[in-house]
C-alpha positions as CSV (number, residue, x, y, z in Angstrom):
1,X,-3.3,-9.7,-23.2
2,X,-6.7,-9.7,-22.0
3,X,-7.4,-9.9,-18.2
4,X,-10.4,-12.6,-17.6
5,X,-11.2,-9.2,-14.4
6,X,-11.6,-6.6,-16.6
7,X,-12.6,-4.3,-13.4
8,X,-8.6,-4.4,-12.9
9,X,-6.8,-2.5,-15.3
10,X,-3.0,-2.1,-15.9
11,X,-1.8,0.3,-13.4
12,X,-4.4,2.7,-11.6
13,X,-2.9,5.8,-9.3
14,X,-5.0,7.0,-6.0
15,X,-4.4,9.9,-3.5
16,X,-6.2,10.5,-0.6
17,X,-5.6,11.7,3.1
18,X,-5.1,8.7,6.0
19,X,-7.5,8.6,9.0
20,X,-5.3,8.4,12.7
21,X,-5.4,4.7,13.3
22,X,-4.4,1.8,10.7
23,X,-5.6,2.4,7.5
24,X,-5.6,-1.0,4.4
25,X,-4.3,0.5,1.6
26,X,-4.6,-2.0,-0.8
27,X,-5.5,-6.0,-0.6
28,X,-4.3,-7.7,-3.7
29,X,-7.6,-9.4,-5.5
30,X,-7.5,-13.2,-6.0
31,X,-5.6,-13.6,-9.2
32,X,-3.0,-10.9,-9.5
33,X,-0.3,-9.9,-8.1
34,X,0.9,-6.2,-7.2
35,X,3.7,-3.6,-7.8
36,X,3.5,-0.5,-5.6
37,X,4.8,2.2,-5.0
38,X,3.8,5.1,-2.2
39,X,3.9,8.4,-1.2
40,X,3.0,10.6,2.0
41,X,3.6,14.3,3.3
42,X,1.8,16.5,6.1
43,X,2.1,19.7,6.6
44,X,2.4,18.3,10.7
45,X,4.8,16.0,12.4
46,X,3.9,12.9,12.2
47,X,4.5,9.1,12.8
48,X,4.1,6.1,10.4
49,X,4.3,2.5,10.7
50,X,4.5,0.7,6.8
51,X,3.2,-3.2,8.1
52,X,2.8,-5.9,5.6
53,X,0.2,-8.9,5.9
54,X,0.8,-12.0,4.0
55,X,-1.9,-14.4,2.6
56,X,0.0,-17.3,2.3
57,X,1.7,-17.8,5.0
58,X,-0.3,-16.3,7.3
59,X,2.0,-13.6,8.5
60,X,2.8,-9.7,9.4
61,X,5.7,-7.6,9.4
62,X,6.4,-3.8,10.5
63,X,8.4,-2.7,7.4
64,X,9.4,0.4,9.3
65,X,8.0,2.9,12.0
66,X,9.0,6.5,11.8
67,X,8.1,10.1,13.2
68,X,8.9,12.8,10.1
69,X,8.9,16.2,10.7
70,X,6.6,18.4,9.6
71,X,6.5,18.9,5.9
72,X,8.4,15.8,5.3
73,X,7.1,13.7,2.6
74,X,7.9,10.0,2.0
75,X,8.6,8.5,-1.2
76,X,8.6,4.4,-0.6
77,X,8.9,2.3,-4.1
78,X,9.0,-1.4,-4.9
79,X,6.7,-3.3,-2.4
80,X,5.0,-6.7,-4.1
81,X,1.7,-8.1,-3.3
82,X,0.8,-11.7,-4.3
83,X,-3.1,-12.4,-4.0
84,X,-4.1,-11.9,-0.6
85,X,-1.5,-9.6,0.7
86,X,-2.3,-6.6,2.1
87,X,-0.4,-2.8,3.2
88,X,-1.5,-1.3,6.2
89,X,-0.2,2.1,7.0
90,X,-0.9,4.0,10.7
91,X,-0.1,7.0,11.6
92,X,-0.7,9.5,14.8
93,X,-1.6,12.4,13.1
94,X,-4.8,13.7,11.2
95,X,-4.1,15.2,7.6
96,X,-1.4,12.8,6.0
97,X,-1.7,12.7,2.4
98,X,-0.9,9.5,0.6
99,X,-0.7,8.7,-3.3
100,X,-0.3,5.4,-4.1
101,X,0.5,3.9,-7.8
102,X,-0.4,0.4,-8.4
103,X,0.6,-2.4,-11.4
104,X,-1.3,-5.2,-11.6
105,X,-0.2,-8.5,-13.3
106,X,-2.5,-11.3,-13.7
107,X,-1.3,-14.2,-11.4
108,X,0.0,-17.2,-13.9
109,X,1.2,-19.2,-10.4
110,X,-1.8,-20.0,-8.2
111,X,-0.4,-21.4,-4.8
């Protein structure tokens, strides 16, 4: 099936290492929807908060808030983003590696 964005292919797989604060890890473009699944480590101890903003409703939720110790490394699997929706993940601690694998589905229901 052709996608009428072709800048958005199937799947696409990032890695990259967090700045202390809240970082946006991925906003779902108008049209599709996303499957994702995450993944973070540091050599340090270190805190993370997963928080979730919806489009439609307007709303935000604090999936979970953890301190890991050092080493640790987080696999998370199965979030959904419909157009809109962003991730947000913060974390205390300079150095946290993320890699992030994303599916994107073109959006047949438009809200």
């Amino acid at each position: 099936m052709a996608y009428p964005y072709p800048s958005y292919p199937d799947v696409v797989q990032s890695q990259g290492t967090l700045s202390i604060g809240t970082n946006t890890l991925l906003t779902a473009p108008a049209g599709y929807t996303c499957s994702i699944n995450l993944r973070f480590n540091n050599p340090l101890a270190y805190d993370i908060e997963l928080v979730m903003n919806r489009a439609n409703p307007v709303s935000s939720l604090t999936v979970y808030s953890l301190t890991l110790s050092a080493g640790d490394t987080l696999q998370d699997d199965g979030y959904s983003l419909e157009p809109g929706d962003s991730l947000d993940i913060i974390t205390t601690t300079a150095g946290t590696n993320y890699f992030i694998s994303v599916r994107y589905a073109f959006n047949y229901v438009q809200r």
